[in-house]
N, C-alpha and C positions, 0 to 999 in steps of 0.2 A: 179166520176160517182156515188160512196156508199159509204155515211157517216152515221154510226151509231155513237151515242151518250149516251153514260150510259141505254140502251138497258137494260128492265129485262122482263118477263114476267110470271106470276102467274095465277095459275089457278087455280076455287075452288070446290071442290069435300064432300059436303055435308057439313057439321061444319067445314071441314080442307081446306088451305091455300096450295098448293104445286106451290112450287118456280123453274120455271125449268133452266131462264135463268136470270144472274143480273149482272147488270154495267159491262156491254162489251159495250166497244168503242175499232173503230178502221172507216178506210176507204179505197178504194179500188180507183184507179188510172183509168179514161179513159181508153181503150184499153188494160188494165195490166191484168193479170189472179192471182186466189186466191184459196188456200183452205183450206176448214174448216175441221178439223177433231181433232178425237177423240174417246175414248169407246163407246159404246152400251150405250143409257140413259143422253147422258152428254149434251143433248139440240142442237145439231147440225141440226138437219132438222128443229126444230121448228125455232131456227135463219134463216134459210134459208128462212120460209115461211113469216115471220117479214120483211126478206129485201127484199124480192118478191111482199110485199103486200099483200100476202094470208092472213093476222091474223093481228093486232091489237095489240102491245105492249102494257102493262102495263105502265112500266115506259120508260122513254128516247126518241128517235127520231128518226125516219130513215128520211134520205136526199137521195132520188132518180133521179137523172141526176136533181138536185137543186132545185128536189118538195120536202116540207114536207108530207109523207104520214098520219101520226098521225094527221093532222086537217081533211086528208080528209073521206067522206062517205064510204061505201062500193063500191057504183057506180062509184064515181070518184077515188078512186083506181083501180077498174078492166078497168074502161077508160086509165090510166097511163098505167097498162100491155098491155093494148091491144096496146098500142104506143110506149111501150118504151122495152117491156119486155118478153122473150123468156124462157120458162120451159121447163126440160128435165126431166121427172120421170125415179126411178129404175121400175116400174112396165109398163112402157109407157105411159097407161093411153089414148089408141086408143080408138075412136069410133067404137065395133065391128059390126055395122051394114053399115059403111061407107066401101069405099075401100082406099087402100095406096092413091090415087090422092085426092080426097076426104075427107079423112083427114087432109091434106095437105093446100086445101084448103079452110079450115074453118076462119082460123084466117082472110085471105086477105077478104073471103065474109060477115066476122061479121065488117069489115073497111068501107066495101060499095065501096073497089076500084074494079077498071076495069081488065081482065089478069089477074084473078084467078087461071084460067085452064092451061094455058101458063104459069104461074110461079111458079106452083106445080109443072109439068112435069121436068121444068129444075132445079127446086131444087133435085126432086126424080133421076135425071139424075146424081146430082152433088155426090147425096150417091151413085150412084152407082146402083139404083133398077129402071131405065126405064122400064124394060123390066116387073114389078111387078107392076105397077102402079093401075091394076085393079086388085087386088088380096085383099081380106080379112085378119084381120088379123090375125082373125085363119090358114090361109092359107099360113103363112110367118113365119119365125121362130123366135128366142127373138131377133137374132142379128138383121134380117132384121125389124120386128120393133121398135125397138131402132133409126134406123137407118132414118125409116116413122118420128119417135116422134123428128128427131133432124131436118129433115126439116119442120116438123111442126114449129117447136121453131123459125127456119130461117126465116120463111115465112111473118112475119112483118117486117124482116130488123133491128132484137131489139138491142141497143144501149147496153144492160146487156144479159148476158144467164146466168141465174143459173140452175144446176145439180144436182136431189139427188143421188148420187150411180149410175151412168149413166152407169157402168159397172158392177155393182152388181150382176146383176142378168144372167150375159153372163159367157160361158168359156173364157180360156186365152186369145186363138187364136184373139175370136170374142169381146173380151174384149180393147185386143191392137188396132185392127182395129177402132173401134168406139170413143176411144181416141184420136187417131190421127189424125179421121174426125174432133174429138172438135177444136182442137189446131189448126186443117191447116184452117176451118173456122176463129176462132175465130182471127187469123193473115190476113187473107186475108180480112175479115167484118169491120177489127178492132172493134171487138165487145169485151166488155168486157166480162169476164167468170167468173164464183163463183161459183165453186163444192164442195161438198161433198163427202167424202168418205173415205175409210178403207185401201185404199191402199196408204201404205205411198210413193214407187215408182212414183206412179199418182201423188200425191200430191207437189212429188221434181221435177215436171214436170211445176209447174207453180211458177211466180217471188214474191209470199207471199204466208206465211202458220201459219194460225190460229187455232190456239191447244184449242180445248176448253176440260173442265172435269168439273164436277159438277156443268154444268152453268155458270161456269165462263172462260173467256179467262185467259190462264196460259203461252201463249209463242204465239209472234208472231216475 
């Protein structure tokens, strides 16, 4: 489903060159889950936006369910996500002027499909917040948005879901629960999974684990 290939990326900040990620290859299995982790600084989210399609590699190649993304536009990348590919932010990342349904149903009505409404309801059903569907998202707490932002992610049916810190920003409690929404989708969608994150527990939760430090992969 996720071939990366000698993968680097640099960026450049006036006369200076800063290198954040270089020659990491590895790939990710159909169905299998994965996680990247690491220190503060060590290029972990940026990898993640590189295999997401968010950004543009420098050097190397991302292979996404068998497209190369590095030939394509900006366009015809945010075409691929919108087909193939399901985002989970630490901050959510809600539309606060839409409601939990409404959110929801952004992805299916930027697709042009039919049961938009009908299949927000039963994803919003499937986390567990029916009863919140019309609620804002100031009017929801971190967990229950998390919660919005993972059926949003659902809501195309994406063959990949990647994760930044999907539990970062929750307590324990509200942190295990939303975990185990990932997991029991991600087995029952057969969706593949790619997170991020600081908790090495989380991490020994999925069947690969990619160590990244100074931009570089150092243990997988």
């Amino acid at each position: 489903m996720l071939q990366v290939n000698q993968l680097g990326k640099t960026y450049r900040s006036g006369q200076r060159e800063l290198t954040v990620l270089q020659d990491i290859s590895f790939s990710v299995a159909d169905g299998a889950s994965a996680a990247i982790i690491g220190p503060s600084g060590s290029g972990k989210t940026t990898l993640l936006g590189l295999c997401a399609g968010l950004d543009r590699a420098s050097t190397g190649s991302v292979y996404l369910n068998g497209i190369q993304l590095d030939d394509l536009t900006e366009d015809e990348r945010a075409d691929v996500r919108n087909r193939y590919v399901g985002f989970v932010f630490q901050n959510f990342q809600l539309l606060p002027s839409l409601t939990a349904l409404e959110n929801v149903m952004v992805p299916i009505e930027l697709r042009g499909e039919r049961g938009a409404e009908k299949r927000a309801v039963a994803l919003l059903e499937r986390v567990g917040l029916q009863d919140r569907r019309h609620h804002y998202p100031t009017q929801l707490s971190g967990g229950e948005q998390q919660r919005v932002s993972i059926a949003r992610a659902f809501a195309n049916a994406p063959r990949i879901l990647f994760a930044d810190e999907p539990t970062g920003n929750l307590d324990a409690e509200t942190g295990q629960r939303v975990e185990e929404l990932l997991f029991e989708l991600n087995r029952e969608a057969g969706t593949t999974l790619v997170l991020v994150t600081h908790d090495v527990d989380l991490a020994h939760r999925t069947q690969q684990v990619l160590r990244i430090r100074g931009g570089r992969l150092v243990s997988e």
